[in-house]
C-alpha positions in Angstrom: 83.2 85.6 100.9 80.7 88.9 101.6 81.6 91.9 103.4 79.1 90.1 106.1 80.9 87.1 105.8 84.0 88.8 106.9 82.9 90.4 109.4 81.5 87.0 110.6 85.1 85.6 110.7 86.5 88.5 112.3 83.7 88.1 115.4 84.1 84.6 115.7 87.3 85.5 116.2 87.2 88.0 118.8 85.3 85.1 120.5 88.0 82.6 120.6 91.1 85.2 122.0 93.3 82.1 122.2 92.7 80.9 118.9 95.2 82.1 116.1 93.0 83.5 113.2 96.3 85.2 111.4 99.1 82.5 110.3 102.2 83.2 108.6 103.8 80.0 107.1 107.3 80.5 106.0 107.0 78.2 103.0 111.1 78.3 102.1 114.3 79.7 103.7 115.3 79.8 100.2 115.7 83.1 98.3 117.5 84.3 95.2 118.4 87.4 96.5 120.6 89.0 99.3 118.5 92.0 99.8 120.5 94.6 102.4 117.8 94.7 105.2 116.8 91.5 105.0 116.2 90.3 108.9 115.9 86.7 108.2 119.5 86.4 106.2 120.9 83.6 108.5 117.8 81.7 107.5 118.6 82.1 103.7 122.0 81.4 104.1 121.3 77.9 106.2 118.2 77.0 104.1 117.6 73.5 102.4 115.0 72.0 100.4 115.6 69.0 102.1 114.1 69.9 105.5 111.3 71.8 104.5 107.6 70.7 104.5 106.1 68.6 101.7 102.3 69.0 100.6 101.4 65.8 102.4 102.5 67.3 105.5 100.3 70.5 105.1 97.3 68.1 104.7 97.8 67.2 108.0 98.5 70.3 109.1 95.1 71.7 107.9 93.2 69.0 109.7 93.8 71.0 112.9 94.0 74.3 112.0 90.9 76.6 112.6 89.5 78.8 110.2 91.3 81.6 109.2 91.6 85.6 108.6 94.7 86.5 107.4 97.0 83.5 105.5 100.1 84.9 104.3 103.2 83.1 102.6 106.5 84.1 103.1 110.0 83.5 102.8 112.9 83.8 101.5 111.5 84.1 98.4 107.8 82.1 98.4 108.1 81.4 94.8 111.2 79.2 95.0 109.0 76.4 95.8 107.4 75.4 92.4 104.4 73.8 94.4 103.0 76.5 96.0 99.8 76.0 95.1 99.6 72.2 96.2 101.3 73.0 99.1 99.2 75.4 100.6 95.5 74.2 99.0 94.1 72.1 102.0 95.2 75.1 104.2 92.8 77.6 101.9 90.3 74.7 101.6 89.7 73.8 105.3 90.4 77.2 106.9 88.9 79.5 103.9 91.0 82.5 104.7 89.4 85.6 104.0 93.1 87.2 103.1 96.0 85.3 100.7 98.4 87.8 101.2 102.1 86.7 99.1 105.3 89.0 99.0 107.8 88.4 96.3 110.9 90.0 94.9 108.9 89.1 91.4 112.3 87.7 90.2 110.5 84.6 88.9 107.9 85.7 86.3 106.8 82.9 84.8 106.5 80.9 88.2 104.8 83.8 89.8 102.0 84.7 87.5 101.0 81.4 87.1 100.4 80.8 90.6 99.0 84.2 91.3 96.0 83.3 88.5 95.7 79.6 89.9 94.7 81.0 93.0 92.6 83.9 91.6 90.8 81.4 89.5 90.4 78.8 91.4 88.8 80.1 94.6 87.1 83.2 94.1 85.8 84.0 96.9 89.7 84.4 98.6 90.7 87.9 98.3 94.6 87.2 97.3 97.0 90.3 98.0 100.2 89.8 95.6 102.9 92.1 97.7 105.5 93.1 95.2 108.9 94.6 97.0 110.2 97.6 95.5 113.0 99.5 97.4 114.3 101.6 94.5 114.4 102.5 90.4 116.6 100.6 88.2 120.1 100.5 90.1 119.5 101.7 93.3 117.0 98.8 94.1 119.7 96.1 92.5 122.0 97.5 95.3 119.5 97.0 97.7 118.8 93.4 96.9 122.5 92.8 95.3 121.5 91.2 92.7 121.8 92.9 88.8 118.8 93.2 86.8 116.0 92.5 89.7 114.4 95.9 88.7 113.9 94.6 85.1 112.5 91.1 86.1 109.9 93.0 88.8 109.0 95.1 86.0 108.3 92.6 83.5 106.5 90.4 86.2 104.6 93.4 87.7 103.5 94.1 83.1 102.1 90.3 83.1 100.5 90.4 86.7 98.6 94.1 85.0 97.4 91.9 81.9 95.6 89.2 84.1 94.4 91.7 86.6 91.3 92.7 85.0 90.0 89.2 85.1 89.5 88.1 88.6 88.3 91.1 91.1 89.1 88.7 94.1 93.1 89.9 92.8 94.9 93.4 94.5 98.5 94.2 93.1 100.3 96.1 95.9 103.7 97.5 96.5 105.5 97.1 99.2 108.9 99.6 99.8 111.3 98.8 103.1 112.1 102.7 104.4 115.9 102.3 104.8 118.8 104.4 105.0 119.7 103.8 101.8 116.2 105.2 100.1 115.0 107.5 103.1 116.8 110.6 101.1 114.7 110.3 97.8 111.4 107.8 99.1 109.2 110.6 98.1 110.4 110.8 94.7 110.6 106.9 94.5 106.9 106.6 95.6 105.3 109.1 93.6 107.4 107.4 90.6 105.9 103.8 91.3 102.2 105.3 91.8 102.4 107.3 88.2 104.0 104.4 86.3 102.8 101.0 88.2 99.4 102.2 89.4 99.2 99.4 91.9 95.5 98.8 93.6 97.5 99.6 97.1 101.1 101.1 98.2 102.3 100.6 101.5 105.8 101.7 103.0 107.3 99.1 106.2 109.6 100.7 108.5 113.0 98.5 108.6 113.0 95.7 112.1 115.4 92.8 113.1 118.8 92.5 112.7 119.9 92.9 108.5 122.5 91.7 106.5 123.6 95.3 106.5 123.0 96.8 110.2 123.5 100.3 108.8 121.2 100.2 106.7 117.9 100.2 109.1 119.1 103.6 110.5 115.9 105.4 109.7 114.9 107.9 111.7 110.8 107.6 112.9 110.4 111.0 112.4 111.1 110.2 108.4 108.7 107.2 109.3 105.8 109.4 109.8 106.1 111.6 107.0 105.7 109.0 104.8 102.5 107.5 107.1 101.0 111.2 106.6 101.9 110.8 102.7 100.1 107.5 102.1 97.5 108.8 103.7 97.2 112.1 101.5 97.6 109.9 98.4 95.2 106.8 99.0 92.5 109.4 99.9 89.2 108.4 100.8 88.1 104.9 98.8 84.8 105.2 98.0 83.9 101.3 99.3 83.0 100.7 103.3 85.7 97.7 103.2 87.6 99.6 101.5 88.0 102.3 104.2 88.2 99.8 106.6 91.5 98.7 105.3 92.8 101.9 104.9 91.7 102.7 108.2 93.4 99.8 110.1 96.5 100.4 107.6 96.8 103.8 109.5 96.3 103.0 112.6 98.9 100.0 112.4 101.4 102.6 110.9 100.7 104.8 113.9 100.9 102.1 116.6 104.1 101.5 114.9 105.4 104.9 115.1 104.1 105.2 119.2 105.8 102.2 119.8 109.0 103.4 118.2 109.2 106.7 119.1 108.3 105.5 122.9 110.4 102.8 123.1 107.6 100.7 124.8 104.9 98.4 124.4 102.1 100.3 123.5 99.6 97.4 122.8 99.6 93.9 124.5 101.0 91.7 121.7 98.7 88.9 120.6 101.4 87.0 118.9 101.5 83.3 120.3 97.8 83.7 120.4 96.1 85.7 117.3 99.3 85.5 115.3 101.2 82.5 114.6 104.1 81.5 112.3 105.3 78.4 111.2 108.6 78.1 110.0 109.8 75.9 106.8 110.7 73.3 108.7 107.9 73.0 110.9 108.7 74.8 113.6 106.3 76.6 115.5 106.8 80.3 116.6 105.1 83.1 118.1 106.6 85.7 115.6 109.3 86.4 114.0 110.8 89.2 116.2 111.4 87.8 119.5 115.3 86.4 119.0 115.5 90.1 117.6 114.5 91.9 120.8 115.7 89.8 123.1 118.9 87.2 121.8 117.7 84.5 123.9 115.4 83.8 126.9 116.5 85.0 130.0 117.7 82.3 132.6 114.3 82.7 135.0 112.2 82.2 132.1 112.2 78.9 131.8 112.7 78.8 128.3 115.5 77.3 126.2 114.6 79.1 123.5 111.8 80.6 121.1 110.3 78.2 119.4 106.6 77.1 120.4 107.5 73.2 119.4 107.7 71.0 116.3 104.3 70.5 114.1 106.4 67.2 113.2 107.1 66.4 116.3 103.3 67.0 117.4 100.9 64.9 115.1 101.2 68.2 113.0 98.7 69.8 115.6 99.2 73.2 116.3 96.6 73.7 118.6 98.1 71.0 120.7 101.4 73.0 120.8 99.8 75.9 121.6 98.1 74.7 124.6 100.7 72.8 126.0 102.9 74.5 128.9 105.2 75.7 126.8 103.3 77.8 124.6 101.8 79.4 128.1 105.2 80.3 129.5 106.0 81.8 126.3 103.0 83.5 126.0 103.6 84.9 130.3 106.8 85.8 129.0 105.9 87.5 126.1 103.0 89.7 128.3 105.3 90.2 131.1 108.5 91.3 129.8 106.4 94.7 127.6 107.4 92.9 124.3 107.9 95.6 121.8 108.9 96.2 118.0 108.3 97.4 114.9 106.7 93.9 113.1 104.0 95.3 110.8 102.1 91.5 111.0 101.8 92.0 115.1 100.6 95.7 115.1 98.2 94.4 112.5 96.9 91.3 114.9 96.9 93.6 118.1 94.5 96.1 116.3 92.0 93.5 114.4 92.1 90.7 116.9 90.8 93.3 119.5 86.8 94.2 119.3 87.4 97.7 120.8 90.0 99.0 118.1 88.2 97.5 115.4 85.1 99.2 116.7 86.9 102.5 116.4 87.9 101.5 112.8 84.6 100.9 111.6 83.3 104.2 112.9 85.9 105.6 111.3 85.1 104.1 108.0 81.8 105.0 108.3 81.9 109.0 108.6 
């Protein structure tokens, strides 16, 4: 797809506000790690194979869906299912994202890489965004994720994903490094490390959300937050492409909503999830994002709510635009507006910047001076 193409997408879907154009699909629960700030540990720690959907399913899934933006696969770790790519083709083939985006641990090298290239091979014209987690060097990130030897398997998957790299443009290598209490004293050090020796195509630092395995270990102050924003900034410098800066641009202004928001302690944006931003959960489920049951524990009594979840794709011929235009998708929606819903969720600050026309107007204008 062209840099006109994508800007086509991104029109059509400031035309349709109530029309998700950014879907998350958890595609497991399942992950072979037990990484300290992990927010969605309960989920690891209940998953099954058994209840998670099959690739006939997502065929009927795609039927409904509308085209797409942003596609990314999550987890658990995504490449614990060893048919990713069947699983999510009619998605890509129906909705022609113009973003794959895929974060990994990059335990699983041989499963990893050969995905990555099927994807990059097989539909060129999908920019696919392989997100590889780094928290520390060596040790200290095998404490983070408790698991020995994860530094040396990233490595050796990040070496193989380099020797492919060169033969499919439509294919960006990022890092992605959770700020946490337990790197915030050295991230400096560990970031200019991973830039000399990896040389990914993009580095990008999330600030910690949810509730971990290890509470203590999201104690980060925003402050520390901001001087890494002001770093990455400094160290992409200006990229030389218009779409290029566009990215870069948004990246920073997502990274400063986040910091407002935080800092604040208040909504700062109207959140679009439940409308731009969807995710659906291994099992089926429907939800607005993943942060609500974080914020909040549970619906208040004069909601009207019982609980988070937008409904059950199973449970709905598989359609989620029914289940977002039934009543309870609205109430969840009211409640979401009304109650000043706020947090850190990098995918939300994302949506609430692209998904509006004015923001993205100042973005572009931005990227082109």
């Amino acid at each position: 797809m062209s840099s006109i193409g994508d800007a086509r997408r991104l029109a059509a879907s400031w035309l349709n506000p109530d029309r998700p154009s950014y879907l998350i699909y958890f595609v497991t629960a399942r992950c072979n790690a037990k990484c300290e700030t992990c927010f969605y540990w309960r989920e690891t720690a209940a998953a099954s194979a058994r209840t998670e959907l099959q690739p006939d399913e997502l065929q009927k899934i795609s039927e409904h869906l509308p085209p797409l933006v942003q596609f990314t696969l999550s987890g658990g770790e995504p490449f614990m299912r060893s048919d990713i790519f069947e699983l999510v083709r009619p998605v890509i083939e129906k909705c022609r994202p113009v973003y794959l985006s895929i974060p990994t641990n990059g335990i699983m090298t041989g499963q990893i890489v050969e995905t990555v290239e099927r994807l990059a091979a097989s539909y060129p014209w999908l920019r696919v965004n392989l997100e590889l987690s780094i928290d520390g060097i060596g040790k200290d990130h095998d404490r983070i994720r408790a698991r020995i030897g994860t530094f040396e398997e990233l490595s050796k998957t990040w070496q193989a994903l380099k020797a492919i790299h060169p033969k499919y443009k439509n294919l960006r290598l990022s890092i992605l490094t959770v700020l946490s209490a337990m790197n915030s004293e050295n991230i400096f050090e560990l970031l200019n490390q991973l830039k000399a020796e990896m040389r990914p195509d993009r580095q990008e630092v999330m600030f910690p959300r949810g509730n971990p395995r290890n509470p203590a270990s999201i104690e980060v102050p925003i402050k520390r937050f901001k001087e890494v924003s002001e770093w990455l900034d400094r160290e992409a410098g200006r990229p030389s492409g218009f779409l290029d800066r566009v990215r870069a641009e948004l990246a920073h202004q997502k990274r400063e909503l986040i910091i407002n928001t935080v800092a604040r302690d208040r909504s700062v944006l109207p959140c679009l999830a439940g409308r731009k931003l969807v995710v659906i959960e291994p099992d089926g489920r429907v939800r607005p994002c993943e942060m609500l049951e974080s914020v909040f524990n549970a619906p208040p009594a004069n909601s009207g709510l019982e609980d988070f979840s937008l409904g059950s794709l199973r449970e709905n011929d598989y359609d989620l635009l029914k289940i977002l235009n039934g009543e309870r998708a609205r109430k969840l929606r009211g409640f979401i507006s009304n109650s000043a819903c706020h947090c850190s969720y990098e995918c939300a600050a994302l949506a609430d910047l692209a998904f509006k026309p004015e923001h993205m107007a100042r973005v572009f204008l931005k990227a082109l001076v």
